[in-house]
C-alpha positions in Angstrom: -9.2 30.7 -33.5 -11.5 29.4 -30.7 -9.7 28.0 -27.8 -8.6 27.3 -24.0 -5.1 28.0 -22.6 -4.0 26.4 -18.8 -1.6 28.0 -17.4 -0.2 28.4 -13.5 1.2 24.7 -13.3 4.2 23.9 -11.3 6.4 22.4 -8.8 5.7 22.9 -5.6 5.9 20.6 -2.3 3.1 18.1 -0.6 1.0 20.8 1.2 1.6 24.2 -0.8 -0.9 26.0 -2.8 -0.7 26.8 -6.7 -3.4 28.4 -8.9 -4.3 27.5 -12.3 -6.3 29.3 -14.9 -8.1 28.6 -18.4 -8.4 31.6 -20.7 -10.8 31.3 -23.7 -9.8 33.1 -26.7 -12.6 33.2 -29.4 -15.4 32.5 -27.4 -17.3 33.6 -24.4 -16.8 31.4 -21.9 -19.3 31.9 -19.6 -21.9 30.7 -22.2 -20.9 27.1 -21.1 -20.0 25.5 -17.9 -16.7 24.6 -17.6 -14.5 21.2 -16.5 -11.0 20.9 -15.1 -9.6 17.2 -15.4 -6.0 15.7 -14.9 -4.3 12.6 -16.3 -1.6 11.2 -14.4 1.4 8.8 -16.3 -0.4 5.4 -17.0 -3.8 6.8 -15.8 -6.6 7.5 -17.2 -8.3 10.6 -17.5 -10.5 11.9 -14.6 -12.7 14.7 -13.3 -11.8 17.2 -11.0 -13.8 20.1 -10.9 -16.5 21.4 -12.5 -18.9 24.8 -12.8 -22.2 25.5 -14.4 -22.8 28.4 -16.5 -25.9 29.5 -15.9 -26.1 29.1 -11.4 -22.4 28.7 -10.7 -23.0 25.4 -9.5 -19.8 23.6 -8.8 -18.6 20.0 -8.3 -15.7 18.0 -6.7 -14.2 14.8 -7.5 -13.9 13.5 -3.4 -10.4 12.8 -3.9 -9.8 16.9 -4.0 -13.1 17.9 -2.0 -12.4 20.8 0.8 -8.9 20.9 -1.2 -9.9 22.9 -4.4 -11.6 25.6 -5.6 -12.9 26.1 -8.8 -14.3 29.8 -9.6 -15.4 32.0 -13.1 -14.6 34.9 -13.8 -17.0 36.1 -16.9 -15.6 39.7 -17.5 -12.0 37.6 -17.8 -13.1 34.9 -19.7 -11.4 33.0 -16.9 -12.2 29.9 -14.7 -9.7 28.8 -12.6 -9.0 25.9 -10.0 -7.1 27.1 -6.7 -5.6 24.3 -5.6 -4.7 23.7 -1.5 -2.9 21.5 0.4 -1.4 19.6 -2.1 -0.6 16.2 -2.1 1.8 14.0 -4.3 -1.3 11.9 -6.0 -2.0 15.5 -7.2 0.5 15.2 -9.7 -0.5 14.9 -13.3 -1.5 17.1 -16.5 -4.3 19.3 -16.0 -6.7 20.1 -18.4 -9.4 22.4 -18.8 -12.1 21.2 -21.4 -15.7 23.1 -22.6 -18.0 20.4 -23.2 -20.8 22.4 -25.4 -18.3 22.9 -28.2 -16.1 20.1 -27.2 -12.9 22.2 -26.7 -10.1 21.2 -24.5 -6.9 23.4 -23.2 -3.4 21.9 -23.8 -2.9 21.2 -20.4 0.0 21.8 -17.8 1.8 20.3 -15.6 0.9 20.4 -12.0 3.9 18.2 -9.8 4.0 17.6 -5.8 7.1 16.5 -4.5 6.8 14.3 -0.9 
């Protein structure tokens, strides 16, 4: 079965660190680029991150620019977001989602307490 598992979501306090990661199972990941997205209660849902597949390009939503990292790892089937100085407006579901076939992680849970 083809899909992406988050994982690495977490409490933690405004201004610590966590690490999240998608894992593709079924597919090769690093035939497409790859998007990390949260939705916050009563939000809607918005872009984070993103990376190409091909150049490794990468892209920031401003709100977590100098803040986040995202990064691939092909040989792990593995993107993942390191995530810095957190703030509380960080809190929400993250998501990871592969737009060329459309497939999106369940999410998890990312919380920053004040």
């Amino acid at each position: 079965e083809e899909q992406l598992v988050e994982s690495g979501g977490g409490l933690v306090e405004a201004g610590g660190s966590l690490r999240l990661s998608c894992v593709a199972s079924g597919f090769t990941l690093d035939d497409y680029g790859i998007g990390w997205f949260r939705q916050a209660p009563g939000e809607e849902r918005e872009g984070v991150s993103c990376i190409g597949s091909l150049d490794g390009s990468t892209y920031y939503a401003d709100s977590v620019k100098g803040r986040f990292t995202i990064s691939r790892d092909n040989a792990k089937n593995t993107v993942s977001l390191q995530m810095n100085n957190l703030k509380p407006e960080d809190t929400a579901v993250y998501y990871c989602h592969a737009p060329g076939p459309d497939f999106w992680g369940q999410g998890t849970q990312v919380t920053v307490s004040s």
